[in-house]
C-alpha positions as CSV (number, residue, x, y, z in Angstrom):
1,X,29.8,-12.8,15.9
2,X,30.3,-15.3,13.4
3,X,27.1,-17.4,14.1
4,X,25.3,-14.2,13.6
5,X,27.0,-13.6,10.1
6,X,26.9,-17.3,9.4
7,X,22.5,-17.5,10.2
8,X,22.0,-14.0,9.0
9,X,23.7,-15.0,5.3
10,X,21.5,-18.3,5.4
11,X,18.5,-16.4,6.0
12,X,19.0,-14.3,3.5
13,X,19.6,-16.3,0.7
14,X,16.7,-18.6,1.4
15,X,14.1,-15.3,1.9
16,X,15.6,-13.9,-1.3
17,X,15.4,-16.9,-3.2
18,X,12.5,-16.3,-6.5
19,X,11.8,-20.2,-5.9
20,X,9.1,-20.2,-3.7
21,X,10.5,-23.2,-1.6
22,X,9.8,-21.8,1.6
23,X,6.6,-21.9,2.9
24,X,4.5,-18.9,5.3
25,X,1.6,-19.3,8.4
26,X,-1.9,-18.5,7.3
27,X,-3.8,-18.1,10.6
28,X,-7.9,-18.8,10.4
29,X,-10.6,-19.3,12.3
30,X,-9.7,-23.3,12.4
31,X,-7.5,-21.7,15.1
32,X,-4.1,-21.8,13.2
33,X,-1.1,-20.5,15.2
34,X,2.5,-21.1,16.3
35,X,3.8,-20.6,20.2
36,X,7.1,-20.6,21.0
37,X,8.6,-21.0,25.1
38,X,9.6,-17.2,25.3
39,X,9.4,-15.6,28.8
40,X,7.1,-12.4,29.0
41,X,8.8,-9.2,29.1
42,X,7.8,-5.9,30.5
43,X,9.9,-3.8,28.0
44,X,10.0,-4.9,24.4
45,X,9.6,-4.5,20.9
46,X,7.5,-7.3,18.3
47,X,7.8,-6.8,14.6
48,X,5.9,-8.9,12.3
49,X,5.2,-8.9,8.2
50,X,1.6,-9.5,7.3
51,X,-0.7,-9.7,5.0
52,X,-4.8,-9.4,6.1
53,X,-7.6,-11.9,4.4
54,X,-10.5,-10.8,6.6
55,X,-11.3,-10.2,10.5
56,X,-12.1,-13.8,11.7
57,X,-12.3,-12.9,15.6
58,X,-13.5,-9.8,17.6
59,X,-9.9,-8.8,18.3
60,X,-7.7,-10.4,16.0
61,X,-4.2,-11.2,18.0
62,X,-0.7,-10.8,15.4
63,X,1.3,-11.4,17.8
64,X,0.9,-11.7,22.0
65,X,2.6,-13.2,24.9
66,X,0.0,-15.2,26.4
67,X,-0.6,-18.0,29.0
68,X,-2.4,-21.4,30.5
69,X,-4.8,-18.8,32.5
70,X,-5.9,-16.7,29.2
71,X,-3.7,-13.9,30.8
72,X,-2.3,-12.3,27.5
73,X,-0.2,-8.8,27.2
74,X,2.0,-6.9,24.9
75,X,0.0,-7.6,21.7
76,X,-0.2,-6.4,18.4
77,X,-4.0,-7.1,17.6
78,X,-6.0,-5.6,14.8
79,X,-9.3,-3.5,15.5
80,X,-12.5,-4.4,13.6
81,X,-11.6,-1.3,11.0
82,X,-9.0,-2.7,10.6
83,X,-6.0,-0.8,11.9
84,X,-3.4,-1.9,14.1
85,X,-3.0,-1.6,17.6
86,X,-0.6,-1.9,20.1
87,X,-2.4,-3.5,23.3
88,X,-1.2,-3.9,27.2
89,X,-2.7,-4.1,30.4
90,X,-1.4,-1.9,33.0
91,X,-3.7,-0.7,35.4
92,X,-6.5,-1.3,32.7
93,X,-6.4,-1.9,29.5
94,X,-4.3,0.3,27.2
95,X,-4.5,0.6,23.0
96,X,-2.6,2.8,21.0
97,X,-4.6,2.2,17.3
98,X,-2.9,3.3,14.6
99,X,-4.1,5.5,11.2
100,X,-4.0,3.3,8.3
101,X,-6.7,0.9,7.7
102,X,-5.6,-2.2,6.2
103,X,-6.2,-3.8,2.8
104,X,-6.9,-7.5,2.6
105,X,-4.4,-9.0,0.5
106,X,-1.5,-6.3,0.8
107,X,1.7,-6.9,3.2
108,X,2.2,-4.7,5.8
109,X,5.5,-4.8,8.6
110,X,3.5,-3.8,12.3
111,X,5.7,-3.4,15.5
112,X,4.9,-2.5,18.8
113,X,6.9,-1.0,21.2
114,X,6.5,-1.4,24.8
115,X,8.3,1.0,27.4
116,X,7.4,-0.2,31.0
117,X,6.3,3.1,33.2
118,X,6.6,4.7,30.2
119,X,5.0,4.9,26.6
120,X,3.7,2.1,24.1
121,X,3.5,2.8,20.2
122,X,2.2,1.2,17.2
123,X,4.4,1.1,13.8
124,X,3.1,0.3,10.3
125,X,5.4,0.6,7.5
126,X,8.5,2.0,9.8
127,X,6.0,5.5,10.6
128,X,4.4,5.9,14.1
129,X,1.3,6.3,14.2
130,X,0.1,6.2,17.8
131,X,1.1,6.3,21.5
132,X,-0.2,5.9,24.8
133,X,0.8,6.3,28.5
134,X,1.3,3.5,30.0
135,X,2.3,2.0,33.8
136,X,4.0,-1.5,34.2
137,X,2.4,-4.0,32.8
138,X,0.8,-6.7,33.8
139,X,3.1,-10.2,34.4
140,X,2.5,-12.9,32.4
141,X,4.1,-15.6,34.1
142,X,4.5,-19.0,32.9
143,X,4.4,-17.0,28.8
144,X,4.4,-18.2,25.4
145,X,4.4,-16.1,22.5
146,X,1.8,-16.7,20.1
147,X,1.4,-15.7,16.3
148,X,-1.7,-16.1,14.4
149,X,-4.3,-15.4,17.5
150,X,-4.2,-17.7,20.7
151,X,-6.7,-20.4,22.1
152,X,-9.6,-17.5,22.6
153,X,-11.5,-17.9,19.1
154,X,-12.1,-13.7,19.8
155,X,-8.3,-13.7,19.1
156,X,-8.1,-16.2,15.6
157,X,-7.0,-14.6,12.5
158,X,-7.0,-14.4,8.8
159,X,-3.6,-13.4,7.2
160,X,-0.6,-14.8,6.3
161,X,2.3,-13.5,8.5
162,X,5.8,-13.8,8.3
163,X,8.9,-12.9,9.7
164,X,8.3,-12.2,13.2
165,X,10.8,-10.6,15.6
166,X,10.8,-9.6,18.9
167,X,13.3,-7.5,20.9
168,X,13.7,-7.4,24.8
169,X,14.2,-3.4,24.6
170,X,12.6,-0.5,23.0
171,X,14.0,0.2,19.9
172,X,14.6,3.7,18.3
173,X,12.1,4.4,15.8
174,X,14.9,4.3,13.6
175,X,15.8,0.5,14.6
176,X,12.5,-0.3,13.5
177,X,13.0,1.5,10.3
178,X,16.1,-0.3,9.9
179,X,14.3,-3.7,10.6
180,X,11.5,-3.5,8.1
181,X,14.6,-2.8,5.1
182,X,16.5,-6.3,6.6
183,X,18.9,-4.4,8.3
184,X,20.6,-5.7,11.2
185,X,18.9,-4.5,14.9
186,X,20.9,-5.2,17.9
187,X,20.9,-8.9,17.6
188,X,22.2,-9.0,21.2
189,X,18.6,-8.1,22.8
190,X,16.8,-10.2,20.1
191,X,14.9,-13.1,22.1
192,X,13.0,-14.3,19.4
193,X,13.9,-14.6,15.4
194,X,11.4,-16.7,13.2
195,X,10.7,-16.4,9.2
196,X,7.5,-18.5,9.9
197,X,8.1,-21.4,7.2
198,X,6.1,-24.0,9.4
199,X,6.9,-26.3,7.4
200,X,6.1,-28.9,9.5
201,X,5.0,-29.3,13.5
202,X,7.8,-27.6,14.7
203,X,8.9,-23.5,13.9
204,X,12.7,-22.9,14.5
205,X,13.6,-19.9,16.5
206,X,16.9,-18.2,14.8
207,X,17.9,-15.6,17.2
208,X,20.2,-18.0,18.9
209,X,18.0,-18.8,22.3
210,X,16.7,-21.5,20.4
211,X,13.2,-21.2,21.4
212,X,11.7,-22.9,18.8
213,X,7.8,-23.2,18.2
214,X,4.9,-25.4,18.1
215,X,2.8,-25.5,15.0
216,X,-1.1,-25.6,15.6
217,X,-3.0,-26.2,12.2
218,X,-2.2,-27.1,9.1
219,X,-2.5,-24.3,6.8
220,X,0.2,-23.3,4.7
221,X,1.0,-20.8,1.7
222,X,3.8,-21.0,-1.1
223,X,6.5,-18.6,-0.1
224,X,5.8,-14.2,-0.7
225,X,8.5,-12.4,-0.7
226,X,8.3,-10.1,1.9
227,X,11.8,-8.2,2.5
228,X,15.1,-9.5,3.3
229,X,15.4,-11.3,6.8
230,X,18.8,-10.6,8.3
231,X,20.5,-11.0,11.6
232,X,24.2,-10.4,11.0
């Protein structure tokens, strides 16, 4: 319990902090991204802060777990509008798009949540917007999870993103609510935690599984503030 206090308080005062010392992931079609070692999971939630430029690929990729074979699942991609989506591959593939089309240069917090046999939804802002049936997914064995698109150029995008978390449950639509305000969210069933400073080759994974990332690219921007980022 005290790491999480200890990290959480860290996090905080550096996100919080007017000097913009940090730095945040711009994703473009130079094919910008970070991966990090984290095992696919059927059932889980992905939260991310971002911040659209313009549509670079067909089917811009926010977040995805993805793999060697281009087998990718449990995405939050944008659609050419653009809206968010909530993407998986069951049976077939499955979209739950949500209402609110998406101004370049304004942040926006996206989750998906993913319920194996169940339901997938797409978030924006903490509100629900969509929902879709869906079966269990399809395995991604041998997974990373990618930010910023994934070696398919259809998938590059252009935004800056920050703050991205992801859960291995589905978390109450007022979990996610509580996420987006810094709030703590069962910290337990967090397998990934990472501000996205890539400030260098290397992007550190804070949720205590130590996962940390790979930088791809080079492109950087001076620290936004986006929200608190808290894991006590």
């Amino acid at each position: 319990m005290k790491r999480w206090i200890l990290v959480g308080t860290l996090l905080l005062l550096a996100l919080s902090s007017p000097t913009p010392a940090a730095r945040l992931f711009v994703g473009s079609q130079a094919n910008n991204l970070i991966s990090w070692p984290v095992p696919w999971v059927a059932t889980c939630t992905e939260c991310v802060w971002v911040k659209p430029t313009s549509n670079v690929g067909s089917t811009p990729a926010v977040t995805c777990f993805w793999n060697a074979s281009a087998v990718y699942d449990q995405c939050i991609t944008l659609s050419a509008t653009p809206k968010a989506v909530a993407y998986t591959y069951d049976t077939g593939q499955k979209f739950a798009t949500g209402t609110t089309t998406l101004s370049n240069g304004t942040w926006y917090f996206l989750c998906a949540r993913f319920a194996s046999g169940s339901s997938m939804e797409i978030f924006v802002n903490g509100t629900q917007e969509a929902t879709t049936a869906i079966g269990t997914p399809y395995t991604v064995t041998s997974s990373v999870f990618h930010v910023s698109g994934t070696s398919l150029s259809s998938t590059w995008l252009d935004a800056t993103v920050a703050n991205v978390m992801v859960w291995n449950v589905a978390l109450t639509a007022n979990e996610i609510k509580m996420a987006m305000t810094g709030r703590s969210v069962r910290p337990s069933a967090l397998i990934l935690a990472a501000p996205l400073w890539a400030t260098s080759t290397t992007e550190a994974d804070l949720s205590g599984l130590k996962y940390n990332g790979t930088v791809t690219g080079t492109s950087l921007a001076d620290h936004a503030p986006v929200g608190p980022y808290v894991l006590r």
